[in-house]
C-alpha positions as CSV (number, residue, x, y, z in Angstrom):
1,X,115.3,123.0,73.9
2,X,113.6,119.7,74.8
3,X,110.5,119.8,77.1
4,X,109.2,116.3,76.7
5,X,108.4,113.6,79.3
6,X,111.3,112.2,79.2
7,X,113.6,115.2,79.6
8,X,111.5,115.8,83.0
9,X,110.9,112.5,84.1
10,X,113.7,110.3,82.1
11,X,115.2,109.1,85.7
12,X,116.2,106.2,84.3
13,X,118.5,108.1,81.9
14,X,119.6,110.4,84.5
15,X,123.3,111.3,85.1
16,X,125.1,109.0,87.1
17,X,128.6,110.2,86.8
18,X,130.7,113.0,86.6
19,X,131.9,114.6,83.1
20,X,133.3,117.0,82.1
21,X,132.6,118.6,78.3
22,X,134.0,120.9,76.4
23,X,133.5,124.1,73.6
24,X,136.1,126.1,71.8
25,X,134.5,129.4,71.2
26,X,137.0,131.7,68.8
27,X,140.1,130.0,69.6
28,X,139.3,129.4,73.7
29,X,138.5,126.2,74.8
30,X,135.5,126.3,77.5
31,X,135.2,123.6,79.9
32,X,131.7,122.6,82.0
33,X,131.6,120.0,84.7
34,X,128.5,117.9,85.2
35,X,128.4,116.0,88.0
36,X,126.7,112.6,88.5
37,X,125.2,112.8,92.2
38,X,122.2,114.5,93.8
39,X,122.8,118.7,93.3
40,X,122.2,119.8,97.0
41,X,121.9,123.6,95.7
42,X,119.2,123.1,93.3
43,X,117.2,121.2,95.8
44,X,117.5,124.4,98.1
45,X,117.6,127.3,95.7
46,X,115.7,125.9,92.6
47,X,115.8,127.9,89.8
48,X,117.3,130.5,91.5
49,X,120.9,128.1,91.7
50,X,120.9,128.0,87.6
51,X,120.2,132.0,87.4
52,X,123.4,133.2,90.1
53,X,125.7,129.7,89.6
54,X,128.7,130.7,87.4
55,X,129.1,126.7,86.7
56,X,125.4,127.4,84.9
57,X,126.1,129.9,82.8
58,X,125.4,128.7,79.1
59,X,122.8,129.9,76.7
60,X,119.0,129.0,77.3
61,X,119.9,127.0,80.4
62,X,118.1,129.7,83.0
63,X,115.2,128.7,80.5
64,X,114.9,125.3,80.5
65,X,115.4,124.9,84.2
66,X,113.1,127.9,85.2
67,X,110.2,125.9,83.5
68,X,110.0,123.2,85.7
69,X,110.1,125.7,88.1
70,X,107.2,127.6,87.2
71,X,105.2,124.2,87.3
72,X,106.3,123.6,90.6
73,X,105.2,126.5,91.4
74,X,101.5,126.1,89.9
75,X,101.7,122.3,91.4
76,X,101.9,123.7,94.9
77,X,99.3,126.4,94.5
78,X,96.8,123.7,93.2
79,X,98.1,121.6,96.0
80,X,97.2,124.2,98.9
81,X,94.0,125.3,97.2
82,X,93.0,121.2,97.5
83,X,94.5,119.3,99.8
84,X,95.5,120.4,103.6
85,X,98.8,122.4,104.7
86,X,100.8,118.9,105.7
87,X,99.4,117.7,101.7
88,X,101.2,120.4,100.6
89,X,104.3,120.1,102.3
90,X,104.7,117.1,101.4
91,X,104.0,117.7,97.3
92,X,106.8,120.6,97.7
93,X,109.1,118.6,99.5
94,X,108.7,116.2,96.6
95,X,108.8,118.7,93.8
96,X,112.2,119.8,95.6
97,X,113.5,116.0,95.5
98,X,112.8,115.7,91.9
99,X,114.3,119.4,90.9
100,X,117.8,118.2,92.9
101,X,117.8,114.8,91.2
102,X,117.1,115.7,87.4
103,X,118.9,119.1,87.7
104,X,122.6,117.5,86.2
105,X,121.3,116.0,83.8
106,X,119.2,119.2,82.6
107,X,122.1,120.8,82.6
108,X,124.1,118.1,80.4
109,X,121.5,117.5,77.4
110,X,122.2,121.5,77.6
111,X,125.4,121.6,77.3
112,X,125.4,119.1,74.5
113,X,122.5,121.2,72.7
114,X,124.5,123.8,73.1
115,X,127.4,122.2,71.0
116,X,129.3,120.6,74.2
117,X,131.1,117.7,73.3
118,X,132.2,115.3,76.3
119,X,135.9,114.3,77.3
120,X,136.0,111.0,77.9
């Protein structure tokens, strides 16, 4: 599990398309989609999208994308403890813009840590 810069930030090397990998686990092939737009959900329901999503289940995922979470999280309490109430609003509304475009591709360097090997 990567928690680097660039696996937060990297939005140059974000996912831009949709894919589609797959896993054979004793004998049954297991397919995941990844898809290469903006995840409405995440933006919404955060973490909590990666913990109840079906399409998310795969080892260690509900721990890499809870971390980012959690520092949104501390962001915004630092943010209402310094700035005023419309400050804040804004720094969550960003923190939510930046969950919703990084989420996929979370979710695909995942999968491929996870052995996931991509159809093309």
């Amino acid at each position: 599990m990567n928690f680097g810069w660039s696996e937060w930030f990297g939005f140059r090397s974000r996912v831009k398309e949709n894919m589609i990998f797959t896993k054979t686990v004793n004998g049954e092939t297991i397919t995941k989609k990844v898809y290469g737009s903006f995840n409405w959900w995440a933006l919404l329901f955060t973490w909590f999208y990666a913990l109840f999503s079906v399409r998310c289940r795969t080892p260690y995922f509900m721990i890499k994308s809870a971390v980012p979470f959690l520092a949104l999280i501390l962001v915004n309490m630092v943010a209402q403890l310094l700035f005023s109430e419309n400050v804040s609003l804004i720094i969550n509304l960003l923190g939510a813009i930046w969950y919703g475009t990084m989420f996929e591709t979370w979710f695909k360097n995942q999968l491929v840590d996870n052995g996931y090997q991509r159809e093309q």
